[in-house]
Backbone as JSON Lines, residues from 0, in Angstrom:
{"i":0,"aa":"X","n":[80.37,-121.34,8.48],"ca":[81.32,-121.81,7.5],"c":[82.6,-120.97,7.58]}
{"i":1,"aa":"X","n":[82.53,-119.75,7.92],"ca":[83.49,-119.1,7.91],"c":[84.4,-119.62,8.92]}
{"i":2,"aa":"X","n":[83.85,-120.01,10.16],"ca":[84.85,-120.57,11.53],"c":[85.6,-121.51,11.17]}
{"i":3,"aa":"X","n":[84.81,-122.64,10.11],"ca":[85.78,-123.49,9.67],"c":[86.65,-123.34,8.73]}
{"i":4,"aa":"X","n":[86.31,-122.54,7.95],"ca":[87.77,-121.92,6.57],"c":[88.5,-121.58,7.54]}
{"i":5,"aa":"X","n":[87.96,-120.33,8.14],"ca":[89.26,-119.45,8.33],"c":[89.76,-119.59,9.94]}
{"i":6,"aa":"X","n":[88.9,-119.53,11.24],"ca":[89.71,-120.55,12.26],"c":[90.29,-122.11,12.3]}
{"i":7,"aa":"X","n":[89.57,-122.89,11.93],"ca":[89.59,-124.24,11.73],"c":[90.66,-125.02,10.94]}
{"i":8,"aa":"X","n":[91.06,-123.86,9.71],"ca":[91.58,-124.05,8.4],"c":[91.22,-124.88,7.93]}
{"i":9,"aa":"X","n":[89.88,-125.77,7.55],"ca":[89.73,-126.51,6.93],"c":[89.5,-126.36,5.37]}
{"i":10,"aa":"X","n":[88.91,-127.25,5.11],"ca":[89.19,-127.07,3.5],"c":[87.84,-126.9,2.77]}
{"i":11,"aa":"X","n":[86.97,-126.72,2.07],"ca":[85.89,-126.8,1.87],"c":[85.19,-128.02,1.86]}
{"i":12,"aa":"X","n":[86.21,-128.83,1.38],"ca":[84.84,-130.34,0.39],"c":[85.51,-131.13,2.15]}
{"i":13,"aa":"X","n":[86.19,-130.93,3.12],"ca":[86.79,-131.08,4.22],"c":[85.0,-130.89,5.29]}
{"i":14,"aa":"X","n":[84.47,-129.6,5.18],"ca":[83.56,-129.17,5.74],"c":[82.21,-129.48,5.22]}
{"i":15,"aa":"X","n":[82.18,-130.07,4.07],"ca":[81.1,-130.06,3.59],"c":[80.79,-131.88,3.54]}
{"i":16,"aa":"X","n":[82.05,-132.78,3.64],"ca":[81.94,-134.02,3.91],"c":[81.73,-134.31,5.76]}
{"i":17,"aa":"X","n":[82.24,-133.57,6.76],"ca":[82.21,-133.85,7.97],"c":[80.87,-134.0,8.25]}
{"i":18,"aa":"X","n":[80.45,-134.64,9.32],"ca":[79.09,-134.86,10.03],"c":[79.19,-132.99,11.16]}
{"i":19,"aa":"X","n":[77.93,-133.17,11.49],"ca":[77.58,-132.17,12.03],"c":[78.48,-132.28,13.56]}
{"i":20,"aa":"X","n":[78.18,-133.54,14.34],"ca":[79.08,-134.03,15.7],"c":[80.33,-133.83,14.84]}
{"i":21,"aa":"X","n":[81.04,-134.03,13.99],"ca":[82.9,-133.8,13.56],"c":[83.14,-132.88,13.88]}
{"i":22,"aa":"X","n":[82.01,-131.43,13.42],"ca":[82.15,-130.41,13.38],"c":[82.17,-129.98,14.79]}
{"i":23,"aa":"X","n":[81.08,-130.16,15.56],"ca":[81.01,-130.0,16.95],"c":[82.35,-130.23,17.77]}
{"i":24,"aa":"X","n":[82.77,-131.51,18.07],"ca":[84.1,-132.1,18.28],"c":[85.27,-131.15,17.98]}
{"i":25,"aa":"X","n":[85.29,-131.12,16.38],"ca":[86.52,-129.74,16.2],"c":[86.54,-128.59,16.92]}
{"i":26,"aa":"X","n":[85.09,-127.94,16.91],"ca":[84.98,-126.58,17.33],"c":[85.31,-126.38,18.58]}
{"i":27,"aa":"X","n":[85.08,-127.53,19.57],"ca":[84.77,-127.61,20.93],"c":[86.37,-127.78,21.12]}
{"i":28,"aa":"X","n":[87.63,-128.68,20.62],"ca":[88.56,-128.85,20.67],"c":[89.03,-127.6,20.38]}
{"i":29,"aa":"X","n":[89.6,-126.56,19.51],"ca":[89.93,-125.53,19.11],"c":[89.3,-124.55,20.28]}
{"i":30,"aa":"X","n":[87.98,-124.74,20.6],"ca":[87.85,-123.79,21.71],"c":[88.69,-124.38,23.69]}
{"i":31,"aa":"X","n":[89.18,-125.39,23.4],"ca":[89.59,-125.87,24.72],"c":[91.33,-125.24,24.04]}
{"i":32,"aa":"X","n":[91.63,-126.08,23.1],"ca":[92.85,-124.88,22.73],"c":[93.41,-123.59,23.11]}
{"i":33,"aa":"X","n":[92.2,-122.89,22.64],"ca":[92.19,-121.56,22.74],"c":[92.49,-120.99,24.14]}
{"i":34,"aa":"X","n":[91.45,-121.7,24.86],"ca":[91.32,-121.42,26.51],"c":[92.62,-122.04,26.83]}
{"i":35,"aa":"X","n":[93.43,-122.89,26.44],"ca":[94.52,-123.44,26.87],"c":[95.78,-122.25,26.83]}
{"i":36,"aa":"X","n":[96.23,-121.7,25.56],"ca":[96.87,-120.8,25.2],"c":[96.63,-119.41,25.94]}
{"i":37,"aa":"X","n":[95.72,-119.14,26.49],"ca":[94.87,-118.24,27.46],"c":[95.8,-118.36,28.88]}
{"i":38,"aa":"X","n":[95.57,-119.18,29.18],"ca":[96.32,-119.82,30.37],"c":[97.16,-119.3,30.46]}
{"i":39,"aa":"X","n":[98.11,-120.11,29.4],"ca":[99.18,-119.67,29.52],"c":[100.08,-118.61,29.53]}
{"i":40,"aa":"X","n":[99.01,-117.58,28.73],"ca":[99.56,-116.44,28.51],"c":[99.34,-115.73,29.83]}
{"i":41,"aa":"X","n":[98.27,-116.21,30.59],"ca":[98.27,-115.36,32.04],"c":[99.29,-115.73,32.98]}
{"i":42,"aa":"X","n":[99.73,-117.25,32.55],"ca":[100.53,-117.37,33.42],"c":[101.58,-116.6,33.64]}
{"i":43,"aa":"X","n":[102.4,-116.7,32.32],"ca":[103.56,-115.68,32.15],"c":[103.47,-114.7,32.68]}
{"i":44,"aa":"X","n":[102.31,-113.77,32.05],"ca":[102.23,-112.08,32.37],"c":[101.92,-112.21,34.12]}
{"i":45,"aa":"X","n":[101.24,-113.0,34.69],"ca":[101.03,-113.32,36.24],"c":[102.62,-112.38,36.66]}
{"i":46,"aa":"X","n":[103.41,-113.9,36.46],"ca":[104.78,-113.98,37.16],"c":[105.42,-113.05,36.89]}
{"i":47,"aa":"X","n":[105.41,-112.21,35.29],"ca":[106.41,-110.98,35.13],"c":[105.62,-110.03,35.89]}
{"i":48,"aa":"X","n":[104.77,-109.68,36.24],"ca":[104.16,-108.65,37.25],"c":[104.6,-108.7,38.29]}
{"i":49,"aa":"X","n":[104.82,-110.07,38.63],"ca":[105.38,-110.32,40.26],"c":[106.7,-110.11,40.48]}
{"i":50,"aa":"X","n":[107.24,-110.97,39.45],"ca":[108.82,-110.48,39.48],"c":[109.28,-109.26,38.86]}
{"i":51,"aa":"X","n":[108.12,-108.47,38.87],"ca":[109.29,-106.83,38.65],"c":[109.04,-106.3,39.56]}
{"i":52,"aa":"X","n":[109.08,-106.63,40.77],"ca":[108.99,-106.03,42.06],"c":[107.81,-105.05,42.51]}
{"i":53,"aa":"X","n":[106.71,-105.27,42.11],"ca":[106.04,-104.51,42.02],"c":[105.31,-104.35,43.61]}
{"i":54,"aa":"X","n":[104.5,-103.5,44.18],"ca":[104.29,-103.3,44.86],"c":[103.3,-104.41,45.69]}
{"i":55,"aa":"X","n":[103.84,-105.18,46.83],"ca":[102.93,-106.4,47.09],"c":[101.46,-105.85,47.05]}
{"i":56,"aa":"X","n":[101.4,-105.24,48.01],"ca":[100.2,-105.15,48.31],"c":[98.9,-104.84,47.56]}
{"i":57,"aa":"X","n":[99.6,-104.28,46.02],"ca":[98.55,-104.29,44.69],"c":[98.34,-105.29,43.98]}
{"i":58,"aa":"X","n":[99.09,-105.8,44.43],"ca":[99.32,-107.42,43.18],"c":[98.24,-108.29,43.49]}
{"i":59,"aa":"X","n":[97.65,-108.54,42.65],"ca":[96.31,-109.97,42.95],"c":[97.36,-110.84,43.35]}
{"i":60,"aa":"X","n":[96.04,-111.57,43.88],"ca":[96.68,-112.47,45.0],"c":[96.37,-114.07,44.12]}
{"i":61,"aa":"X","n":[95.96,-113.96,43.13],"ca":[95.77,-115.45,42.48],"c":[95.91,-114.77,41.14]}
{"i":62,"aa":"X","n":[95.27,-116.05,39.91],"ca":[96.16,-115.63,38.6],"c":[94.03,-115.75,37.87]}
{"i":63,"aa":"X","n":[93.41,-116.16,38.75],"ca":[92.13,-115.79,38.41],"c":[91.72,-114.12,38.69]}
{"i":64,"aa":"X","n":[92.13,-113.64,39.58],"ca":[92.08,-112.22,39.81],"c":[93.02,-111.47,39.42]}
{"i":65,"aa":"X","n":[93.68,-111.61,38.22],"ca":[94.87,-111.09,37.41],"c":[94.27,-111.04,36.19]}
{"i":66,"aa":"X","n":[93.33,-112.35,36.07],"ca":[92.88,-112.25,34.29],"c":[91.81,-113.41,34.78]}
{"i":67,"aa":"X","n":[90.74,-113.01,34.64],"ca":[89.69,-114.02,34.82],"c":[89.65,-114.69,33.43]}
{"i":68,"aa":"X","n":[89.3,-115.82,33.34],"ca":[88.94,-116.62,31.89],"c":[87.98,-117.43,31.52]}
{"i":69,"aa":"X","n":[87.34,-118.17,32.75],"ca":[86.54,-118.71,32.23],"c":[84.98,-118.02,33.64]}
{"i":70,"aa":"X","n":[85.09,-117.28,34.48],"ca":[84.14,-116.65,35.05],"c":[83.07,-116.03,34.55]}
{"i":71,"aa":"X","n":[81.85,-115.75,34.83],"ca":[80.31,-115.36,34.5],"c":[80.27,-115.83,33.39]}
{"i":72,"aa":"X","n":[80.48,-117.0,33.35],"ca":[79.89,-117.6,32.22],"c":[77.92,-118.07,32.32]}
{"i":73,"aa":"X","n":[76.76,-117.61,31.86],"ca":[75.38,-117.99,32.01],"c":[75.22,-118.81,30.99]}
{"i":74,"aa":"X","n":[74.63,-119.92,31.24],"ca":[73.8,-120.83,30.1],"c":[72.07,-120.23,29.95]}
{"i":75,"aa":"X","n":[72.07,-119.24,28.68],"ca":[70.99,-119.1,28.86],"c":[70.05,-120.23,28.24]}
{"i":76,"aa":"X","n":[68.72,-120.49,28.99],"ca":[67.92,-121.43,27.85],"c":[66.91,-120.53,27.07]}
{"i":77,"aa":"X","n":[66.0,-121.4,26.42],"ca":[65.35,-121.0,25.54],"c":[63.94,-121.06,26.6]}
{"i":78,"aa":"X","n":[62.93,-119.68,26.51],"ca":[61.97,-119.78,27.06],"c":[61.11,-121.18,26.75]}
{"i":79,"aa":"X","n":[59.77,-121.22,27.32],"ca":[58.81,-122.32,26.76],"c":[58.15,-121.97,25.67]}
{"i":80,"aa":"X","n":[57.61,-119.71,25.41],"ca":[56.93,-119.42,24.42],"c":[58.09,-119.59,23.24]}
{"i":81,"aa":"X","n":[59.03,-119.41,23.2],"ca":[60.07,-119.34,22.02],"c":[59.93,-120.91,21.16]}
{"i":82,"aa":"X","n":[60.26,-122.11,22.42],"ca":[60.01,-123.8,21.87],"c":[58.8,-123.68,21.36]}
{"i":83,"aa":"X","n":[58.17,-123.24,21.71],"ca":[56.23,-123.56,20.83],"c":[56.71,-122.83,19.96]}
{"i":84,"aa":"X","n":[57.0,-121.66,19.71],"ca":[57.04,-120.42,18.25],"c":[58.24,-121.68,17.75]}
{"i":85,"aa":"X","n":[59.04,-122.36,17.8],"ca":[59.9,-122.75,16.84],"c":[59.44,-124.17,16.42]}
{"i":86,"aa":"X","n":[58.2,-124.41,17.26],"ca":[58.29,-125.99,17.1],"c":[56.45,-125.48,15.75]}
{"i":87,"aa":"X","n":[56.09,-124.25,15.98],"ca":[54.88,-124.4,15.04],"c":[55.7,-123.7,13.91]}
{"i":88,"aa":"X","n":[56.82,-122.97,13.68],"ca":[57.14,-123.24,12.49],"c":[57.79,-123.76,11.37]}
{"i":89,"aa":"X","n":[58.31,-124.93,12.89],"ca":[59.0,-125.64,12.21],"c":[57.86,-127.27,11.27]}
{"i":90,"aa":"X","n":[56.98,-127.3,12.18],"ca":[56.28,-127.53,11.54],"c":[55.3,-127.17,10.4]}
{"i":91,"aa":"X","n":[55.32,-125.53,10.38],"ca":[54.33,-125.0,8.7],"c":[55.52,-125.3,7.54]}
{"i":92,"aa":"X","n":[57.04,-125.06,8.34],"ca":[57.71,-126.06,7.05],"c":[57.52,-127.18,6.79]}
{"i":93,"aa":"X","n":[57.62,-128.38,7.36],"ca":[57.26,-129.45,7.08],"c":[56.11,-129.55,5.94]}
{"i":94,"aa":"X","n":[55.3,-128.65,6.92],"ca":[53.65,-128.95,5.63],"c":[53.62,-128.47,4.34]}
{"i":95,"aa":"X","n":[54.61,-127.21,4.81],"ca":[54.94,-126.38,3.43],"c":[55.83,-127.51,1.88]}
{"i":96,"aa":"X","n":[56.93,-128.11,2.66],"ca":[57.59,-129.03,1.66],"c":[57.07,-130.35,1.26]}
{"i":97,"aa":"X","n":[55.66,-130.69,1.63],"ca":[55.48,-131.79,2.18],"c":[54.21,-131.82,1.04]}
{"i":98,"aa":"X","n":[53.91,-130.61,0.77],"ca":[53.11,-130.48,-0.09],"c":[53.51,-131.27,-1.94]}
């Protein structure tokens, strides 16, 4: 909730009416944003490095080896013992409310 007040700026009864996918959608947009503005900022700082004459032969040679951004990124998953531990308690809730 906090990502959406205070990155998102949304509004409360804003966050609390959206569907869960709205929310997804926003977050995922604001994070392509973000990475967008990223960019750009390497771009700049890239070229002022280059154009202050700086010494060729130190200078990265691309603007990924100047400022990596989206590199080692891992998708970790979820083991198989973790899905059983979440799927039996997600079921003693069930039984628990169900009561």
């Amino acid at each position: 909730m906090t990502f959406a007040l205070g990155e998102l700026g949304l509004r409360l009864n804003e966050f609390y009416d959206m569907s869960r996918y709205e929310f997804v959608l926003k977050s995922r947009a604001y994070a392509r944003m973000s990475l967008d503005k990223w960019k750009h900022t390497r771009f700049m700082s890239f070229f002022a490095l280059v154009g202050s004459h700086s010494e060729p032969k130190r200078l990265p040679k691309t603007l990924e080896k100047f400022l990596p951004l989206e590199g080692g990124k891992v998708i970790k998953k979820a083991s198989e013992s973790i899905k059983n531990r979440y799927i039996e308690e997600y079921q003693e809730y069930l039984n628990k409310i169900n009561k």
